[in-house]
N, C-alpha and C positions, 0 to 999 in steps of 0.2 A: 642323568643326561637324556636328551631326546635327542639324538643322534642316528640316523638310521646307519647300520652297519656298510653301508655304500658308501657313504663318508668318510670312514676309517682307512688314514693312510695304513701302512703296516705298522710300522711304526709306533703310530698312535694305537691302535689294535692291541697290538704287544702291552703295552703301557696300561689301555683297560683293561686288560684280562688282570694281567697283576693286580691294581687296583681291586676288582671283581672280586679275587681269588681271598688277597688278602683280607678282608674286609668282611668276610665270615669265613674263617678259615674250615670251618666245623666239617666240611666234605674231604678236606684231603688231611686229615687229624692221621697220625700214621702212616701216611703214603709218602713211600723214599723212593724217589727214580731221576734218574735225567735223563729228558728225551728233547732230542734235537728235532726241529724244524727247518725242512729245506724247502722252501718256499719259492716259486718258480709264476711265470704268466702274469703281465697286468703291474705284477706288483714282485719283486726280489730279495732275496735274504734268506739267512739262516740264523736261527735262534734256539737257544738252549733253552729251556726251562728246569730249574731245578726243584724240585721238590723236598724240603726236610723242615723238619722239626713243628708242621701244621703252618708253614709258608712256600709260598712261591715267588722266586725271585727268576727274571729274563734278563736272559743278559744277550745283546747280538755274537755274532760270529761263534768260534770252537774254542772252548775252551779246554774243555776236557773231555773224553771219550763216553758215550752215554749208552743206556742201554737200552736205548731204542731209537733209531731215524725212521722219519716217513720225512717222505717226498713227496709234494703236492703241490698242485694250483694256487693262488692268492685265495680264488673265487670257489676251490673245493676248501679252503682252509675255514673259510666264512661260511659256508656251506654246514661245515660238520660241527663247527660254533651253535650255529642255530637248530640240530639236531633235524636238517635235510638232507644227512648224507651220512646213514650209518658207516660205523665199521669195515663191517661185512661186506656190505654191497661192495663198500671202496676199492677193499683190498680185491675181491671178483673179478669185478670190473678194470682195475686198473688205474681205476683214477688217485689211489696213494699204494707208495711203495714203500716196504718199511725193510726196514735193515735193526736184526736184534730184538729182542724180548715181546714177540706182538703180544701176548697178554697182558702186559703195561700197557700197551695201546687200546686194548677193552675196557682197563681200567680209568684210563685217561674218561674215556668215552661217556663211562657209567656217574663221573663225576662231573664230566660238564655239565648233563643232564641236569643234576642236579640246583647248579647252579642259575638255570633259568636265564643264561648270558642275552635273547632278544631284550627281556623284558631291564634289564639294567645298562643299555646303551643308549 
């Protein structure tokens, strides 16, 4: 897709990443969590992300209790996509709030990397 990430309702966003994710699963291959998305500014919603078995499936709203929320910006969530907005600084600064397991949230972090998300939108 040539899409620039400014384009992406949330929605739509949610939907690539899955896509992204699934589509070489090879970085989250043993990674188990479900970490919620409380998504706020610009753009609304909340979204689970589950992780198991070397997939990731979105689904919106709560479904079940996870073991990690952050609370962020549309525009900090796009941010930390393209790897402009570490972790650390986030959580410092204030711009995401997490509730639950924040070293799932390093490892989220260390695996987007990975995945190189500007260069596949």
């Amino acid at each position: 897709m040539t899409k620039s990430i400014e384009a992406y309702s949330l929605p739509e966003l949610m939907t690539r990443i899955e896509e992204i994710f699934n589509e070489n699963p090879g970085p989250i291959q043993g990674f188990e969590a479900i970490v919620q998305y409380d998504i706020h500014g610009g753009a609304e919603g909340t979204y689970q992300h589950y992780f198991h078995d070397g997939k990731l499936t979105i689904k919106e709203g709560v479904e079940t209790t996870p073991g990690l929320t952050m609370q962020l910006s549309f525009d900090n969530f796009k941010k930390s996509l393209l790897g402009k907005l570490g972790g650390t600084m986030a959580l410092l600064t204030g711009k995401v709030k997490v509730k639950g397991d924040v070293s799932t949230g390093f490892k989220i972090e260390s695996i987007v990397k990975k995945y190189n998300i500007k260069e596949q939108l």
